[in-house]
mmCIF entry with sequence, helices, sheets and N, C-alpha, C, O atoms, coordinates in Angstrom:
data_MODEL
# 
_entry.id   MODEL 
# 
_entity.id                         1 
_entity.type                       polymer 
_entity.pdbx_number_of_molecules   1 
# 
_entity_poly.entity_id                      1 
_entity_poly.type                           'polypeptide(L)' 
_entity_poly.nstd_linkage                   no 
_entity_poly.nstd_monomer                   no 
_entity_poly.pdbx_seq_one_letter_code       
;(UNK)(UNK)(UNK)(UNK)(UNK)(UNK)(UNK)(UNK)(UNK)(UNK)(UNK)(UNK)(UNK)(UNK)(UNK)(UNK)
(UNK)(UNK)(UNK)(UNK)(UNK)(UNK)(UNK)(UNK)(UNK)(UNK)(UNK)(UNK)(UNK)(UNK)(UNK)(UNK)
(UNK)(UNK)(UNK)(UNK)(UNK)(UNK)(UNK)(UNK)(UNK)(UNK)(UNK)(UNK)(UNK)(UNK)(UNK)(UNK)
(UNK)(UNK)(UNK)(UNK)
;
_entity_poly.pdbx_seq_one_letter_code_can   XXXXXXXXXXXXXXXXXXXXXXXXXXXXXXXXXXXXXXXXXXXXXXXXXXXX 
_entity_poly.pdbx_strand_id                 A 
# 
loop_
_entity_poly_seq.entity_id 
_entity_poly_seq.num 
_entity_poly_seq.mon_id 
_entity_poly_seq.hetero 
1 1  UNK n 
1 2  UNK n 
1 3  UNK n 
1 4  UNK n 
1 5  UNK n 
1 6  UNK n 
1 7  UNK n 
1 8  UNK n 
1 9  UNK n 
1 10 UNK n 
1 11 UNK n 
1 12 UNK n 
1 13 UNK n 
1 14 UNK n 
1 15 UNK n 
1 16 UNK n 
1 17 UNK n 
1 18 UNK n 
1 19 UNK n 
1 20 UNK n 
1 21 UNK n 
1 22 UNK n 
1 23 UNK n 
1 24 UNK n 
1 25 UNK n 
1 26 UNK n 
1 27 UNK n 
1 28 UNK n 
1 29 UNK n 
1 30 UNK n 
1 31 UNK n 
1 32 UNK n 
1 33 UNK n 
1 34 UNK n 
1 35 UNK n 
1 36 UNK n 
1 37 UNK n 
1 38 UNK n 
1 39 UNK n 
1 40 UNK n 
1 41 UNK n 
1 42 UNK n 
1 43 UNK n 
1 44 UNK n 
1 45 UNK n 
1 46 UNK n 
1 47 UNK n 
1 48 UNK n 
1 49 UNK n 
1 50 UNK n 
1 51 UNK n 
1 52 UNK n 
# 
_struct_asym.id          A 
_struct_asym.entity_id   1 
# 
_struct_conf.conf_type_id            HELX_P 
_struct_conf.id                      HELX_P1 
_struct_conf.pdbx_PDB_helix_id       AA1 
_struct_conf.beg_label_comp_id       UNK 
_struct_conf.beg_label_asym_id       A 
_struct_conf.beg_label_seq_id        8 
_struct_conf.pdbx_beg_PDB_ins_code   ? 
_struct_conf.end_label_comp_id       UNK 
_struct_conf.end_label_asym_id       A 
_struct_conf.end_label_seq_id        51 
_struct_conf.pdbx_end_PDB_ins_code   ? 
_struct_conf.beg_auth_comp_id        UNK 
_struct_conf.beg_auth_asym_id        A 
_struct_conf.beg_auth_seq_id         8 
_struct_conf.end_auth_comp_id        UNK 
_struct_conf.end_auth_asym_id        A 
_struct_conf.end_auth_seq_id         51 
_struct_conf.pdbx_PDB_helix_class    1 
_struct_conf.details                 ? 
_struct_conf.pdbx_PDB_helix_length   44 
# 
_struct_conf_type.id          HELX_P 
_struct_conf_type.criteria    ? 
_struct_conf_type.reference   ? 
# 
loop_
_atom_site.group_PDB 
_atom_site.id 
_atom_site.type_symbol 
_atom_site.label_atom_id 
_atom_site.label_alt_id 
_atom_site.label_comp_id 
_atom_site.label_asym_id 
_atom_site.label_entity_id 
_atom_site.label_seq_id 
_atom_site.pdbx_PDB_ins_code 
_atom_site.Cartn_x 
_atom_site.Cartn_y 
_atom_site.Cartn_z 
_atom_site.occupancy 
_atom_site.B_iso_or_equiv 
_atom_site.pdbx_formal_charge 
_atom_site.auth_seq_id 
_atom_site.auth_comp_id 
_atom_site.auth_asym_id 
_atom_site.auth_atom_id 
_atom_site.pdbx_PDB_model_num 
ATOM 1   N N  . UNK A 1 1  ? -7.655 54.702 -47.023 1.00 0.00 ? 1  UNK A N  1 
ATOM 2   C CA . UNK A 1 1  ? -7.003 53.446 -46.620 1.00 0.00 ? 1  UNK A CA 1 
ATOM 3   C C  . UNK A 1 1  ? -6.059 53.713 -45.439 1.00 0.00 ? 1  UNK A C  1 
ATOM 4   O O  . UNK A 1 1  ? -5.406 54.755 -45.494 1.00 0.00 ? 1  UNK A O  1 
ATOM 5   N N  . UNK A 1 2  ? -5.951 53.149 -44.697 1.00 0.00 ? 2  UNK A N  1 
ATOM 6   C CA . UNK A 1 2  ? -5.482 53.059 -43.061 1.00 0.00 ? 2  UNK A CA 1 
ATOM 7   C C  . UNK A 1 2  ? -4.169 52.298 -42.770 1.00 0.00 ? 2  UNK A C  1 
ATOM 8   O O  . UNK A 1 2  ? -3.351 52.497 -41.872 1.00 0.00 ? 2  UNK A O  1 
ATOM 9   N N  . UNK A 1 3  ? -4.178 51.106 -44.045 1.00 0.00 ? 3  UNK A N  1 
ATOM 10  C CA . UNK A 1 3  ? -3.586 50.230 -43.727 1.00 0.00 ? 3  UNK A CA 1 
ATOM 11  C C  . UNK A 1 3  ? -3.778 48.757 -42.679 1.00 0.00 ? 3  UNK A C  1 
ATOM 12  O O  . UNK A 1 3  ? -4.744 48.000 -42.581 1.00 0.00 ? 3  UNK A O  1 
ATOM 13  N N  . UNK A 1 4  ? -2.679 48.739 -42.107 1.00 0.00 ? 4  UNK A N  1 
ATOM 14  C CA . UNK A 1 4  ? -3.230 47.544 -41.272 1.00 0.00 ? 4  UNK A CA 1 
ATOM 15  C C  . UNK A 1 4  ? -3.813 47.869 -39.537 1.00 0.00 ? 4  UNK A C  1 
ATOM 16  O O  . UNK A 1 4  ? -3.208 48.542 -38.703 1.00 0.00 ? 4  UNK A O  1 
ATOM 17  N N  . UNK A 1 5  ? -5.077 47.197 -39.361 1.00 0.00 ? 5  UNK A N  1 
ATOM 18  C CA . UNK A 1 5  ? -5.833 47.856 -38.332 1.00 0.00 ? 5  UNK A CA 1 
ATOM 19  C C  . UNK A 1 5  ? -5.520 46.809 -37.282 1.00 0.00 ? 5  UNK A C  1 
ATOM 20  O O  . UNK A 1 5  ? -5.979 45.667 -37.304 1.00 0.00 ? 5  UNK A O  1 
ATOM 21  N N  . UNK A 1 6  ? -4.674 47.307 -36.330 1.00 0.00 ? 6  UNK A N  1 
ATOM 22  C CA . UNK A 1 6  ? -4.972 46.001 -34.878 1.00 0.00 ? 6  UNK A CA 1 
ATOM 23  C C  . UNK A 1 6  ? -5.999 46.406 -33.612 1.00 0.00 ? 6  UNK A C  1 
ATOM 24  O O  . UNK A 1 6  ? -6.202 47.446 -32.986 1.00 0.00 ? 6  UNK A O  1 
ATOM 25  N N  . UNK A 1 7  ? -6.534 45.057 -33.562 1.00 0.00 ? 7  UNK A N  1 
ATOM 26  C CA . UNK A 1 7  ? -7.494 45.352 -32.347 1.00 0.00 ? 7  UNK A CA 1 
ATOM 27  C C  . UNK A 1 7  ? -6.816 46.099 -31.287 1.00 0.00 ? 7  UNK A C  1 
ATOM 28  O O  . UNK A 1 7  ? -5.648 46.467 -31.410 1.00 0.00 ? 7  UNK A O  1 
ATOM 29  N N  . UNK A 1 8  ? -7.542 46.335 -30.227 1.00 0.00 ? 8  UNK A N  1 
ATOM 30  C CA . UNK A 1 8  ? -6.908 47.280 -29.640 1.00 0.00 ? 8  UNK A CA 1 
ATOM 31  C C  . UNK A 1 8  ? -6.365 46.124 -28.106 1.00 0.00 ? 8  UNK A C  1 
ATOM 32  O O  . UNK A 1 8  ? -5.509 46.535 -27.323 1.00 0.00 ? 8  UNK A O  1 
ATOM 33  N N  . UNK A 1 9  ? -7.068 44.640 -27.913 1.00 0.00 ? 9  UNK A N  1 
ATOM 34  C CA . UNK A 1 9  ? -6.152 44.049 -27.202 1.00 0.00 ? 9  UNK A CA 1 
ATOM 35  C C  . UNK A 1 9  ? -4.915 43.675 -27.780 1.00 0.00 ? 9  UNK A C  1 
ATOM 36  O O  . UNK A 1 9  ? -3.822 43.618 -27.216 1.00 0.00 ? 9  UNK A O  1 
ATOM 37  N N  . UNK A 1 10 ? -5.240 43.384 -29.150 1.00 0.00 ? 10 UNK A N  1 
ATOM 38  C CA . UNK A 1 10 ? -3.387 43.128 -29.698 1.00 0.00 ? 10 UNK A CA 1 
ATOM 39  C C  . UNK A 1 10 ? -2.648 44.641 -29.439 1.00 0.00 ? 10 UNK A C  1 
ATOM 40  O O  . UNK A 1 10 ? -1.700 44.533 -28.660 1.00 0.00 ? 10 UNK A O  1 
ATOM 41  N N  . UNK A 1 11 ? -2.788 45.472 -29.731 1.00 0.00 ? 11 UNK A N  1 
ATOM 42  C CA . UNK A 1 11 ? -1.825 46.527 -30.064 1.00 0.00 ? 11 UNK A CA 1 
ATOM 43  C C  . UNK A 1 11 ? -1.577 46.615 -28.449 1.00 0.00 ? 11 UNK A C  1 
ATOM 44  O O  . UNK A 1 11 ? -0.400 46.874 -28.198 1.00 0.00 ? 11 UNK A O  1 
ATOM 45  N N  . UNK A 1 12 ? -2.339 46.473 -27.389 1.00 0.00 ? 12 UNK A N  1 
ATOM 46  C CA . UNK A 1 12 ? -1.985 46.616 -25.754 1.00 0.00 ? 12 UNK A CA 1 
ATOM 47  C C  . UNK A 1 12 ? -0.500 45.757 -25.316 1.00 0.00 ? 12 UNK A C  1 
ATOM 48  O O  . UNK A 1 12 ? 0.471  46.018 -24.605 1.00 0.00 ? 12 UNK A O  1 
ATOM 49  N N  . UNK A 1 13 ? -0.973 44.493 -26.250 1.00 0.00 ? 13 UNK A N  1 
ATOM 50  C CA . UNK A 1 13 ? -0.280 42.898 -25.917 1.00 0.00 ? 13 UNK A CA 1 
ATOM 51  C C  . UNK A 1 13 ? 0.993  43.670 -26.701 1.00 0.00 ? 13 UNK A C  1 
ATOM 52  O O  . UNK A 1 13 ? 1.893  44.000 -25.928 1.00 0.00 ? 13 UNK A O  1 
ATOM 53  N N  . UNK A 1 14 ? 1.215  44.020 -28.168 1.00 0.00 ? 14 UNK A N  1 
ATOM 54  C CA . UNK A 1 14 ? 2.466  44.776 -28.871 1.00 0.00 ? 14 UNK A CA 1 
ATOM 55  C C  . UNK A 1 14 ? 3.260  45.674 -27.794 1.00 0.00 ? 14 UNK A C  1 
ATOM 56  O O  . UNK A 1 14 ? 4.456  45.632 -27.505 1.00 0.00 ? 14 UNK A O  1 
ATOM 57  N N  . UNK A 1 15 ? 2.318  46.434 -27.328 1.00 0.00 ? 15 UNK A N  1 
ATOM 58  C CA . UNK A 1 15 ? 2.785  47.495 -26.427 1.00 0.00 ? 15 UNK A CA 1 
ATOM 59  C C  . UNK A 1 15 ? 3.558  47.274 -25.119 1.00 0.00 ? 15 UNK A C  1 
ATOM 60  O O  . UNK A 1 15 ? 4.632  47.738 -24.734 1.00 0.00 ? 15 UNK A O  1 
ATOM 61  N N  . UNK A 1 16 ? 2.931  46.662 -24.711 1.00 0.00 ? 16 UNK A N  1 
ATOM 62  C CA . UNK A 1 16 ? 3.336  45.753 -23.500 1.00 0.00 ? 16 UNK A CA 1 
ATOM 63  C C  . UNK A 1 16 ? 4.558  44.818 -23.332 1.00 0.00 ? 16 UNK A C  1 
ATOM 64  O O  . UNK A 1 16 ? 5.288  44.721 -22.345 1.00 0.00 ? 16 UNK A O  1 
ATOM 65  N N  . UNK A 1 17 ? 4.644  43.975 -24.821 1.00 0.00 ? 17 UNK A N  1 
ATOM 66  C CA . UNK A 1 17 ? 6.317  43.013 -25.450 1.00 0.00 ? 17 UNK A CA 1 
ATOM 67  C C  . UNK A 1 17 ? 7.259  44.442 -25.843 1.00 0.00 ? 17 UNK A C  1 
ATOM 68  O O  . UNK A 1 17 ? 8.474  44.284 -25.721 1.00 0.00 ? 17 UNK A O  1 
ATOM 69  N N  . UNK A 1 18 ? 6.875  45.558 -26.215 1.00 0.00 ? 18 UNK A N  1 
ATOM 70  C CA . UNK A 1 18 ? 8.164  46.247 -26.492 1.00 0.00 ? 18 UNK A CA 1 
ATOM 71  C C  . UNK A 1 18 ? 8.431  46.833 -25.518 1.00 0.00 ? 18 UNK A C  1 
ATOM 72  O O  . UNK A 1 18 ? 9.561  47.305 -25.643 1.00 0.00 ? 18 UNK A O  1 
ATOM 73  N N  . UNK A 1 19 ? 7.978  47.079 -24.548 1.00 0.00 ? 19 UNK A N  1 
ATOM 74  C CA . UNK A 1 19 ? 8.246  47.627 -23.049 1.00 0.00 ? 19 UNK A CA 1 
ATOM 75  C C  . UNK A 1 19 ? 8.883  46.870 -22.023 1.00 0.00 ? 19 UNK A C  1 
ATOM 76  O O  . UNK A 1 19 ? 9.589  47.218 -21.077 1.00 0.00 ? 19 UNK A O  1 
ATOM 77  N N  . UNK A 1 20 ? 8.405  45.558 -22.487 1.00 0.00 ? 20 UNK A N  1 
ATOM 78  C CA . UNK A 1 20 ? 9.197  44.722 -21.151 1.00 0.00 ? 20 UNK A CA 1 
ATOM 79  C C  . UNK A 1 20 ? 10.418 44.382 -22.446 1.00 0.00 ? 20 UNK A C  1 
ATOM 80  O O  . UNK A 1 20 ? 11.547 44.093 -22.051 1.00 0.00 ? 20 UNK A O  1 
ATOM 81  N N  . UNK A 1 21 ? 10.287 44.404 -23.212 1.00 0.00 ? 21 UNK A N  1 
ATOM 82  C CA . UNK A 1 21 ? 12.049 43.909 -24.062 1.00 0.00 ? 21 UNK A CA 1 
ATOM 83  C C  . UNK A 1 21 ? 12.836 44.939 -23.931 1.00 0.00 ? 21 UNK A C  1 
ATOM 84  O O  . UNK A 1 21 ? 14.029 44.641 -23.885 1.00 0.00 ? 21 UNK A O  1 
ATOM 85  N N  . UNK A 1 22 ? 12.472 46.540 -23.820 1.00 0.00 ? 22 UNK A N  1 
ATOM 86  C CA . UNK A 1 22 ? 13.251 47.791 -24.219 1.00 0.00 ? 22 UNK A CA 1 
ATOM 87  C C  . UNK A 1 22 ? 13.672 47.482 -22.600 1.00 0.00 ? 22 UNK A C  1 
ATOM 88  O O  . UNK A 1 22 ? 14.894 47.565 -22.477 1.00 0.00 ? 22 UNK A O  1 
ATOM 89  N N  . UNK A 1 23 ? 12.918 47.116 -21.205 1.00 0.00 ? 23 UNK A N  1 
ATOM 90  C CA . UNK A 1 23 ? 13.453 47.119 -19.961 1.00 0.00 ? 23 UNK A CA 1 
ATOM 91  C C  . UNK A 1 23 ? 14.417 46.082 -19.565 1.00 0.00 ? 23 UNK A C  1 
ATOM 92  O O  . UNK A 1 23 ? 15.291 46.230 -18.710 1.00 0.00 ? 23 UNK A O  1 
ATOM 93  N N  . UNK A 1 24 ? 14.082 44.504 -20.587 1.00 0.00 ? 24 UNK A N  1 
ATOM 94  C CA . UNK A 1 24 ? 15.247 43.523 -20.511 1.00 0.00 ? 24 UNK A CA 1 
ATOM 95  C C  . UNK A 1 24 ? 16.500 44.014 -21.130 1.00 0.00 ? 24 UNK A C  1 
ATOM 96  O O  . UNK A 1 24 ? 17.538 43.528 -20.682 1.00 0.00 ? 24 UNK A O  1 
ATOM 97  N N  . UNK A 1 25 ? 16.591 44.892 -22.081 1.00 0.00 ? 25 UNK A N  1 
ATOM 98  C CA . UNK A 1 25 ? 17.789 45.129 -22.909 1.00 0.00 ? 25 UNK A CA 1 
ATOM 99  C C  . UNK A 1 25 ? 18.484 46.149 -22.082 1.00 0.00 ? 25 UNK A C  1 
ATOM 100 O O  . UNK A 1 25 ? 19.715 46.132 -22.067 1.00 0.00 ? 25 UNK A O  1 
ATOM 101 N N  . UNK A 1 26 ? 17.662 47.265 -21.213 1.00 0.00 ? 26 UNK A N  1 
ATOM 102 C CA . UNK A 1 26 ? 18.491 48.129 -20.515 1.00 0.00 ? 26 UNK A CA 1 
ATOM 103 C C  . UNK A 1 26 ? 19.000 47.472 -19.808 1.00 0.00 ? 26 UNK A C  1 
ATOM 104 O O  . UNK A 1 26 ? 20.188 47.706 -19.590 1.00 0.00 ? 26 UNK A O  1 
ATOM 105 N N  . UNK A 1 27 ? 18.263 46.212 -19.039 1.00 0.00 ? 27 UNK A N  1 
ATOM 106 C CA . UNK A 1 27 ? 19.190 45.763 -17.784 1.00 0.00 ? 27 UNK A CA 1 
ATOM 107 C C  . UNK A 1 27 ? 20.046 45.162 -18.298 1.00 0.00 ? 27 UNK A C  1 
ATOM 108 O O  . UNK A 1 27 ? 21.088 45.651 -17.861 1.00 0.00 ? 27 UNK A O  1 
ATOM 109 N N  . UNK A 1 28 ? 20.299 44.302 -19.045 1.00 0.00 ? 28 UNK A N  1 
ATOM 110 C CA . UNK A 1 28 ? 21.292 43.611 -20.145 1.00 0.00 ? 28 UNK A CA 1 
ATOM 111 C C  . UNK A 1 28 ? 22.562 44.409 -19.676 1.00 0.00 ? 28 UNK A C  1 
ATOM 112 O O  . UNK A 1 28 ? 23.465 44.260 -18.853 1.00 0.00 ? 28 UNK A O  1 
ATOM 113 N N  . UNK A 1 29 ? 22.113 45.476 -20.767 1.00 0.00 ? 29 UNK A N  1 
ATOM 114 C CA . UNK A 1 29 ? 23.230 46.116 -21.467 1.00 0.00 ? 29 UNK A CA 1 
ATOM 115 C C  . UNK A 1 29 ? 23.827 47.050 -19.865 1.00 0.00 ? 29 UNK A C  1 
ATOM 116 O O  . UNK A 1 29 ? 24.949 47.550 -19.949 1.00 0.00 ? 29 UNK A O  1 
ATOM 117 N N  . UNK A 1 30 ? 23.051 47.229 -18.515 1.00 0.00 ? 30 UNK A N  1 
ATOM 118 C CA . UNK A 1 30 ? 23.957 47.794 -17.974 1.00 0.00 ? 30 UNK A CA 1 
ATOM 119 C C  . UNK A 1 30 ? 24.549 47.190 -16.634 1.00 0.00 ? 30 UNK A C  1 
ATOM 120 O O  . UNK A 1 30 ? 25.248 47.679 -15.746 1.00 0.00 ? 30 UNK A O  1 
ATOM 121 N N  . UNK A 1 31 ? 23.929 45.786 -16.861 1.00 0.00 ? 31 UNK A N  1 
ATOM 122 C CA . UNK A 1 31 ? 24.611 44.925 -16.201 1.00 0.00 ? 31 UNK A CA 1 
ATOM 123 C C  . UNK A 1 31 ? 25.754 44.299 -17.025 1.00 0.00 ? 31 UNK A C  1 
ATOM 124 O O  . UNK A 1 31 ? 26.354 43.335 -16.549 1.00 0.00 ? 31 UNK A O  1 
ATOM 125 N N  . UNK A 1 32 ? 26.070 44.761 -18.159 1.00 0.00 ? 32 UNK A N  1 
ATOM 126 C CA . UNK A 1 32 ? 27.355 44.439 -18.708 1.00 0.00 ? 32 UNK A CA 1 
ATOM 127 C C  . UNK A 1 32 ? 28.650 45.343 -18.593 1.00 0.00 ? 32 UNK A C  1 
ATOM 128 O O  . UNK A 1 32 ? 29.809 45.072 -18.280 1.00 0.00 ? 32 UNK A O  1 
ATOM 129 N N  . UNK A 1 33 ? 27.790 46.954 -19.101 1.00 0.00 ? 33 UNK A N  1 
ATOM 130 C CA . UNK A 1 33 ? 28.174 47.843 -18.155 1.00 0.00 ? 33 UNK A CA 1 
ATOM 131 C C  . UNK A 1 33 ? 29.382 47.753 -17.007 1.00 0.00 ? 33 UNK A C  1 
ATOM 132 O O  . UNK A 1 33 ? 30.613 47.735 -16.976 1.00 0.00 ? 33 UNK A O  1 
ATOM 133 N N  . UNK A 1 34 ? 28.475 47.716 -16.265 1.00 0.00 ? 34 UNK A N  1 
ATOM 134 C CA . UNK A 1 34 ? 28.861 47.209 -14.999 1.00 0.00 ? 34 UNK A CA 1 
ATOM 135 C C  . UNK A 1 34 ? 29.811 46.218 -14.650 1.00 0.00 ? 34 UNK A C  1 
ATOM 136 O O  . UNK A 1 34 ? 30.712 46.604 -13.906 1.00 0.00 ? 34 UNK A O  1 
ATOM 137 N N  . UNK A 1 35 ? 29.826 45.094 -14.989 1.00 0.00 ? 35 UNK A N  1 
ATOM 138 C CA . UNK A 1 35 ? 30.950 44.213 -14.943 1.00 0.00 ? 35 UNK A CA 1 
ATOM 139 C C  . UNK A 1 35 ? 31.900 44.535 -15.812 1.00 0.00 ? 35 UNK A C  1 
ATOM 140 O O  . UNK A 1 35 ? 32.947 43.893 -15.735 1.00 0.00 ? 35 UNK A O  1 
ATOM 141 N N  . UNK A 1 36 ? 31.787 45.546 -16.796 1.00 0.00 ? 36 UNK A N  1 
ATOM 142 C CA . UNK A 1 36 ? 33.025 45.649 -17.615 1.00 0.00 ? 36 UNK A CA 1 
ATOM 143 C C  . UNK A 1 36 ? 34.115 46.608 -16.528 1.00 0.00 ? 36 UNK A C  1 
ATOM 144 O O  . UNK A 1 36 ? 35.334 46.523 -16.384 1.00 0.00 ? 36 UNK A O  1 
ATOM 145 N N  . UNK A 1 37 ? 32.759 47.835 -15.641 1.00 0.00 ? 37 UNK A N  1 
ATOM 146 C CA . UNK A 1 37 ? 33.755 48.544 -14.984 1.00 0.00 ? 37 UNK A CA 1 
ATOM 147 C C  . UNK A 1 37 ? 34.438 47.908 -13.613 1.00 0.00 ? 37 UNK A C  1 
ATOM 148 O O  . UNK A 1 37 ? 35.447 48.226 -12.983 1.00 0.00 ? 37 UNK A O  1 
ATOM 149 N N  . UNK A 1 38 ? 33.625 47.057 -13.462 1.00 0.00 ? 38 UNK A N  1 
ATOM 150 C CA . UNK A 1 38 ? 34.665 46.088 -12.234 1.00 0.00 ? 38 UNK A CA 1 
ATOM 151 C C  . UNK A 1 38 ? 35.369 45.364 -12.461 1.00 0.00 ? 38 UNK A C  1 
ATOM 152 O O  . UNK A 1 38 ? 35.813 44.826 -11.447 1.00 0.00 ? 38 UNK A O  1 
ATOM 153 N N  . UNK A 1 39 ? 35.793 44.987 -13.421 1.00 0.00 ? 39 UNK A N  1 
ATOM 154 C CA . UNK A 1 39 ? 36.987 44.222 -14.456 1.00 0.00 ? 39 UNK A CA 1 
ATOM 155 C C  . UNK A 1 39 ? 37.851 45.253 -14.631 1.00 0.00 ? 39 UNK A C  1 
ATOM 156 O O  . UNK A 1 39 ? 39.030 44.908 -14.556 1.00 0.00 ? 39 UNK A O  1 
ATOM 157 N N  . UNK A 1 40 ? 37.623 46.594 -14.875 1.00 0.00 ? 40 UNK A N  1 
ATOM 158 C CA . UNK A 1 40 ? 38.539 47.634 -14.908 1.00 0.00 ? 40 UNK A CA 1 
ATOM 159 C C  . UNK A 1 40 ? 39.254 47.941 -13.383 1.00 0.00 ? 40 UNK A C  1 
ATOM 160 O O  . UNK A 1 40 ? 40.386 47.550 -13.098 1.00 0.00 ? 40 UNK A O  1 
ATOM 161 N N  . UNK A 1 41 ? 38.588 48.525 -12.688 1.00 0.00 ? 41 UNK A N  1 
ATOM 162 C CA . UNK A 1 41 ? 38.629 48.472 -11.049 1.00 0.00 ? 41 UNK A CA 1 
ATOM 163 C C  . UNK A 1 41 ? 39.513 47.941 -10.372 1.00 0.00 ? 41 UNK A C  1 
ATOM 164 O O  . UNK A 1 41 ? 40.377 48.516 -9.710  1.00 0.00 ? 41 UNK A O  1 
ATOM 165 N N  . UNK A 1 42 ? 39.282 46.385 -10.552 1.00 0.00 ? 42 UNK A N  1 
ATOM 166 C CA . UNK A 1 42 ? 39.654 45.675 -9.961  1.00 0.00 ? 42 UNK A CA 1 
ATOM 167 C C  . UNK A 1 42 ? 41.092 45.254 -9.979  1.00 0.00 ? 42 UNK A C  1 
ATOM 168 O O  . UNK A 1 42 ? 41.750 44.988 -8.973  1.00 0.00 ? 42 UNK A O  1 
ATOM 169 N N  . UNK A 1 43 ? 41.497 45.220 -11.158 1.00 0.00 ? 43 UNK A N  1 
ATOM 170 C CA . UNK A 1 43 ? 43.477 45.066 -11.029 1.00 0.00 ? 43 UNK A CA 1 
ATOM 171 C C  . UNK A 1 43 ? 43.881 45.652 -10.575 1.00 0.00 ? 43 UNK A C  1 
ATOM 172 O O  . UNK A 1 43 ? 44.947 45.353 -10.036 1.00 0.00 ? 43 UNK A O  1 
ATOM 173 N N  . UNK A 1 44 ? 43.228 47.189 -10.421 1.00 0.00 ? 44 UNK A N  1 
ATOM 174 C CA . UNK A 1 44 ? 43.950 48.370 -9.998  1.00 0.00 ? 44 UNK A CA 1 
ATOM 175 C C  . UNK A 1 44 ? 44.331 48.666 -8.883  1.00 0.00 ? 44 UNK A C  1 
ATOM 176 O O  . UNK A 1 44 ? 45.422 49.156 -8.590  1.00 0.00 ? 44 UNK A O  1 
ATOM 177 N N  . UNK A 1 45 ? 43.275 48.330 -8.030  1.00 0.00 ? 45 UNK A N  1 
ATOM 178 C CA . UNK A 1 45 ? 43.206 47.919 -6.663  1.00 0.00 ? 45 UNK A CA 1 
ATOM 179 C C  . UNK A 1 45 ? 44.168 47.371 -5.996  1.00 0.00 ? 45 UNK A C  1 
ATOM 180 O O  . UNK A 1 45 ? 44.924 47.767 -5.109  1.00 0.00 ? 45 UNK A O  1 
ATOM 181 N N  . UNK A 1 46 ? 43.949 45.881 -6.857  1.00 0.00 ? 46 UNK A N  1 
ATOM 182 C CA . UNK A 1 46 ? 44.813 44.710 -6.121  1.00 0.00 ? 46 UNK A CA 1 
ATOM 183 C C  . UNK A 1 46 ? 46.854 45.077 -6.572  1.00 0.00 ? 46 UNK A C  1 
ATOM 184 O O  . UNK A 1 46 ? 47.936 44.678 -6.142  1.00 0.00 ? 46 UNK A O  1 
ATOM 185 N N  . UNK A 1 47 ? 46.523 45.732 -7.307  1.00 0.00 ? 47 UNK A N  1 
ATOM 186 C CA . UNK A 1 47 ? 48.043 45.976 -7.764  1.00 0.00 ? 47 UNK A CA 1 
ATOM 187 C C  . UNK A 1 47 ? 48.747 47.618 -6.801  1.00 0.00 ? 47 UNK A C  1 
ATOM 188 O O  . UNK A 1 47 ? 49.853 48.016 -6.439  1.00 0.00 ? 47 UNK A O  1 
ATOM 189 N N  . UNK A 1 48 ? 47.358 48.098 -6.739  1.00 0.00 ? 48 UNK A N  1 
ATOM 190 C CA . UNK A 1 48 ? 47.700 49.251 -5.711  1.00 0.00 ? 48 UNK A CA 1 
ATOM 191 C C  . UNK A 1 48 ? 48.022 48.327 -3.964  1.00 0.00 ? 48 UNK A C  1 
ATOM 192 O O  . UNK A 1 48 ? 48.934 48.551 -3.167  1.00 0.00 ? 48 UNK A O  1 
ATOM 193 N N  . UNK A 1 49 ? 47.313 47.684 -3.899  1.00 0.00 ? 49 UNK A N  1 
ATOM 194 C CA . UNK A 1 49 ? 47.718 46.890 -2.374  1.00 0.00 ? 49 UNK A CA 1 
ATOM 195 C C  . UNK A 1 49 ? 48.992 46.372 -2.691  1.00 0.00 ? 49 UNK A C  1 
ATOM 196 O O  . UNK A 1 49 ? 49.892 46.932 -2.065  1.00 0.00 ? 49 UNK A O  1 
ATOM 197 N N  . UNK A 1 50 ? 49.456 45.240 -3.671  1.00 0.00 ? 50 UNK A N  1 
ATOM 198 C CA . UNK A 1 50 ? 50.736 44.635 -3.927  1.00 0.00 ? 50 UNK A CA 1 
ATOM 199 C C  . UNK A 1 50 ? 51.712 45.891 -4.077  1.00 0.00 ? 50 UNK A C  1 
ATOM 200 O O  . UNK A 1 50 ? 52.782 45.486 -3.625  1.00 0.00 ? 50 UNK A O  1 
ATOM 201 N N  . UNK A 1 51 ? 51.842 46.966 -4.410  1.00 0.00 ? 51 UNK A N  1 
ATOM 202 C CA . UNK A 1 51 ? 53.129 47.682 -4.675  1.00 0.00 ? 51 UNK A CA 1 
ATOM 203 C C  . UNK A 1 51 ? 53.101 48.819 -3.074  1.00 0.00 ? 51 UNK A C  1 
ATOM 204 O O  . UNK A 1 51 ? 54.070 49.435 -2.631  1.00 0.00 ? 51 UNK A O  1 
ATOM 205 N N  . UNK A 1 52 ? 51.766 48.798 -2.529  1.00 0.00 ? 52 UNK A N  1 
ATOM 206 C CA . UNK A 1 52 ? 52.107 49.617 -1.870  1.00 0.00 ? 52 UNK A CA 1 
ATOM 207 C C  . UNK A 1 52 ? 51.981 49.330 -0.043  1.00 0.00 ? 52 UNK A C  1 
ATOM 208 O O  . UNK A 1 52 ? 52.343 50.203 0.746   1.00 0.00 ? 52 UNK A O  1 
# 
């Protein structure tokens, strides 16, 4: 017993949705990343110009 058998265009089509979701979630997560560190950055800056 094998279990459950997928054709091999479904398992392409499976293959294919977890690849483009695992590539939406990287960009997600490091385009959040990212704006978290320019939210950091950025006061620092502007408070380094104001005092100095």
């Amino acid at each position: 017993m094998q279990g459950i058998y997928f054709p091999g265009n479904f398992l392409s089509i499976v293959n294919y949705i977890s690849t483009v979701f695992a590539a939406i979630l990287y960009i997600i997560i490091f385009v959040k990343f990212h704006k978290a560190n320019k939210a950091e950055i950025i006061p620092v800056i502007t408070n380094q110009n104001v005092t100095g």
